[in-house]
C-alpha positions as a Markdown table, in Angstrom:
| # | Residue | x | y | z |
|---|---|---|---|---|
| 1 | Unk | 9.4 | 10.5 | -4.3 |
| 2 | Unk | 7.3 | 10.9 | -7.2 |
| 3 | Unk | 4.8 | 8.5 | -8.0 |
| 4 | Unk | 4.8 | 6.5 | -11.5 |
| 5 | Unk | 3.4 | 3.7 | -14.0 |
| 6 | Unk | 6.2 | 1.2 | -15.9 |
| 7 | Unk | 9.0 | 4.3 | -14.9 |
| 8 | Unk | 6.7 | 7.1 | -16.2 |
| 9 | Unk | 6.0 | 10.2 | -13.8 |
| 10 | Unk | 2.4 | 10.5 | -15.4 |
| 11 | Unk | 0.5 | 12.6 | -12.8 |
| 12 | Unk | 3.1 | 15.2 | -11.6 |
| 13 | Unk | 3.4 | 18.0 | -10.9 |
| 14 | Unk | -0.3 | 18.1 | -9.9 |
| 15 | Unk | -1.7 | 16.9 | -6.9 |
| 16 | Unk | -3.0 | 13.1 | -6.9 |
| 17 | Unk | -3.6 | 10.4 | -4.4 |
| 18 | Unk | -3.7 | 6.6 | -4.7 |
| 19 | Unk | -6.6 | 4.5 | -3.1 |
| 20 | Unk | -7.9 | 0.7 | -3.4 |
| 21 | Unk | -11.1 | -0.1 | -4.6 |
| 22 | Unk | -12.8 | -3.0 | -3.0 |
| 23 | Unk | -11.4 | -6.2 | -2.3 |
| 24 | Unk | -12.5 | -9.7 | -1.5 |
| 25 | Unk | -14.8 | -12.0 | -3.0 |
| 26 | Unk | -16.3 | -12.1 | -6.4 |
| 27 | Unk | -20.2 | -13.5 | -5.3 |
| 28 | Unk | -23.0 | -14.4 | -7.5 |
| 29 | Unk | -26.6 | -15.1 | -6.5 |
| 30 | Unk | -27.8 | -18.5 | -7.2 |
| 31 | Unk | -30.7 | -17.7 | -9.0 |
| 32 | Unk | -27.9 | -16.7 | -12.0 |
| 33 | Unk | -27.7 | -20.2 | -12.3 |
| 34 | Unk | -30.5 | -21.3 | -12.6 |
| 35 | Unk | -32.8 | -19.0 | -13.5 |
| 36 | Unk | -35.1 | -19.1 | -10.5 |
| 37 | Unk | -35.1 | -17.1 | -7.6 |
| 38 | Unk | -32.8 | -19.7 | -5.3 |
| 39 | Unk | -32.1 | -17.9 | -1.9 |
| 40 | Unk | -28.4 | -17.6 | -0.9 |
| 41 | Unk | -25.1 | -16.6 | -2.9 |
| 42 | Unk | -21.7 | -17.9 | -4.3 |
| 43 | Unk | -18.0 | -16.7 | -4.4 |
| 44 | Unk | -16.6 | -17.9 | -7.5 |
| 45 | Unk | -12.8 | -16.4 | -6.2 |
| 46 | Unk | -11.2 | -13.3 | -5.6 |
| 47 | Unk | -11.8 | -9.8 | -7.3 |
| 48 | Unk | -9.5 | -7.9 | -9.3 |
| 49 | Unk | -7.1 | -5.5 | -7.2 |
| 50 | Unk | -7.8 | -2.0 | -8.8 |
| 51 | Unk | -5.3 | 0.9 | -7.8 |
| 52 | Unk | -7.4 | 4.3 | -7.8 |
| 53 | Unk | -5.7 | 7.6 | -8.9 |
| 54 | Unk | -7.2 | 10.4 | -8.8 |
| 55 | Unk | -6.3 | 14.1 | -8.7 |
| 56 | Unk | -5.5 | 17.3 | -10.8 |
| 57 | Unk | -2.9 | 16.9 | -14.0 |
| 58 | Unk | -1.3 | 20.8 | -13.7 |
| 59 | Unk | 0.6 | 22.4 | -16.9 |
| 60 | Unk | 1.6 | 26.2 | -17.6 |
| 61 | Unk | 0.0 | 26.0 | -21.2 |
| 62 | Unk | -2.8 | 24.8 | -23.1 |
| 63 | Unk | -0.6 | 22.5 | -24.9 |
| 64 | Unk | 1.8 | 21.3 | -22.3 |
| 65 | Unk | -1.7 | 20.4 | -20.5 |
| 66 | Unk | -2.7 | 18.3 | -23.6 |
| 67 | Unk | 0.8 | 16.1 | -23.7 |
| 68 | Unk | 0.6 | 15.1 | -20.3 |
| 69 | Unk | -2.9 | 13.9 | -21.3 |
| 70 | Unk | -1.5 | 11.9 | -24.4 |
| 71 | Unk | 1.3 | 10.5 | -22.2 |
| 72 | Unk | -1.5 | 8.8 | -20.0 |
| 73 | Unk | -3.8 | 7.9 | -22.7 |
| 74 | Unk | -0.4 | 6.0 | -24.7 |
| 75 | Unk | -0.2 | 3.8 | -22.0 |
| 76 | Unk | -3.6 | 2.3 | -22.7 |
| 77 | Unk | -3.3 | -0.8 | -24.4 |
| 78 | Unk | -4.5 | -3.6 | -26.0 |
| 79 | Unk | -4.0 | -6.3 | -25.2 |
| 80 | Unk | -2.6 | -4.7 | -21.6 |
| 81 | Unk | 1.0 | -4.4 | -21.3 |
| 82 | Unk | 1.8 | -5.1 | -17.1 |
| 83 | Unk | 3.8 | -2.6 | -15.3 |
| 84 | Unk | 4.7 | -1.5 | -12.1 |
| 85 | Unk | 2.9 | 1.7 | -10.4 |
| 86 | Unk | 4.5 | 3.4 | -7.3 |
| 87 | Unk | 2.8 | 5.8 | -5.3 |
| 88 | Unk | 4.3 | 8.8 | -3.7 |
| 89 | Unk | 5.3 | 6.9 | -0.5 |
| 90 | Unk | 7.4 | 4.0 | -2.7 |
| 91 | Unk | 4.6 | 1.4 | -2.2 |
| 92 | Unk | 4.8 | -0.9 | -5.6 |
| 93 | Unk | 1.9 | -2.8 | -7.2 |
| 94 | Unk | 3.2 | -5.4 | -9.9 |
| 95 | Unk | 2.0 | -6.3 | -13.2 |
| 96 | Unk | -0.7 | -3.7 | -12.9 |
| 97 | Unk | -2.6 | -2.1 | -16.6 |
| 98 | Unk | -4.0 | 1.1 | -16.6 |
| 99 | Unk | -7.7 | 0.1 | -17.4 |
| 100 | Unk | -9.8 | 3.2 | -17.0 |
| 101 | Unk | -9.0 | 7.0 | -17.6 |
| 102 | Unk | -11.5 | 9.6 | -16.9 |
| 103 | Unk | -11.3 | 13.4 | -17.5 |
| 104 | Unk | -13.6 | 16.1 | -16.0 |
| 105 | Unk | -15.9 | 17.9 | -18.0 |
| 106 | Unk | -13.9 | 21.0 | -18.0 |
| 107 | Unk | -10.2 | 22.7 | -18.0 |
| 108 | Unk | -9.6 | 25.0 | -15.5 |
| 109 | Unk | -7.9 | 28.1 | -16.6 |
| 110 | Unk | -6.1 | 30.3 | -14.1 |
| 111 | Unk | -2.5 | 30.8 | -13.6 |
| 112 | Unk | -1.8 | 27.8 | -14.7 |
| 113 | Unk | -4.3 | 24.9 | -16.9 |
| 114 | Unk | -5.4 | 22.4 | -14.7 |
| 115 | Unk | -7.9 | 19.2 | -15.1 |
| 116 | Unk | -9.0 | 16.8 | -12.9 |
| 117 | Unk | -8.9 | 13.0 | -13.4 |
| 118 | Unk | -9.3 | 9.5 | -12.6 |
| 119 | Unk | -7.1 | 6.5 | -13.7 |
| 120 | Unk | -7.5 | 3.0 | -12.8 |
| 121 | Unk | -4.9 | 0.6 | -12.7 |
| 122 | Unk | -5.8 | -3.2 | -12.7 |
| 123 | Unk | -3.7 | -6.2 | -11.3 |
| 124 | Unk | -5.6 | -9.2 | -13.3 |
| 125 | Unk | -5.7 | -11.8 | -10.7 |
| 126 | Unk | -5.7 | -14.9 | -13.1 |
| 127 | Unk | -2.6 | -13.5 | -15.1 |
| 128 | Unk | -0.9 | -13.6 | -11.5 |
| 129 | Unk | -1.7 | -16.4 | -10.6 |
| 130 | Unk | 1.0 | -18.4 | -9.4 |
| 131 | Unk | 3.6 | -16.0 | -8.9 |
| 132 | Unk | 5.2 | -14.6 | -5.4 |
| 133 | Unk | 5.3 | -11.4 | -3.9 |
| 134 | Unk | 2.7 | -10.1 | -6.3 |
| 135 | Unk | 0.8 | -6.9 | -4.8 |
C-alpha cells in the first residue's frame, strides 16, 4: 500500500518512513509568569501531534526529480488546508497539514537522482477539538 497526504502518493517511489514526534503535555515554568525565578512548572494542555516523514524522494531525471518536489511543496498552505495522511501500513491520521518541508543540502546523482527529506505533518489540536475518532 503506498503511503499518501489528501489522496496524493507524494513520497514514492523512494524509500520513507513515518515516525511521531513527542507527545504529551505542553509545560511552562512559572517564572514565565511572573518574571521571577518561581520553582516548579505548568501544563497548559496537550501538544500538537506531529507525523514525521522522512526518507529519499527517487526520480530517473533531473526534472522528474524537481516535480515530485513541487508536488510536496503545492501542498503547503496558507491558511492549512486538513487532510488525511496514510502510511505504508494503512494507518490514517485526520485533519493533518503538512507544516514543515526540509530538503538536504545536495542531489545525489547516480543511476537515478535522488534527495533526501523531511516533511512534517501537523494535527492542530484546538481545530480538533471536539470531534471523534480523530488520530
Amino acid at each position: 500500500m503506498p503511503s499518501s497526504f489528501n489522496a496524493i502518493d507524494l513520497f514514492g517511489p523512494g524509500p520513507h518512513r513515518f515516525s511521531l514526534a513527542a507527545q504529551g503535555n505542553a509545560i511552562v515554568p512559572f517564572s514565565e509568569y511572573v518574571q521571577a525565578f518561581v520553582p516548579g512548572s505548568i501544563a497548559y494542555g496537550l501538544r500538537d501531534l506531529d507525523v514525521i516523514v522522512t526518507g529519499r524522494l527517487v526520480a530517473d531525471t533531473e526534472a522528474a526529480l524537481w516535480a515530485r518536489r513541487d508536488a510536496i511543496t503545492a501542498v503547503i498552505q496558507y491558511p492549512p488546508a486538513p487532510a488525511t495522511l496514510i502510511d505504508h501500513h494503512g494507518r490514517q491520521w485526520t485533519s493533518m497539514t503538512l507544516w514543515k518541508y526540509t530538503e538536504a543540502d545536495r542531489t545525489d546523482r547516480g543511476r537515478k537522482r535522488s534527495l533526501q527529506f523531511t516533511a512534517i505533518f501537523r494535527q492542530n489540536l484546538l481545530s480538533v477539538a471536539g470531534q471523534s475518532g480523530e488520530g
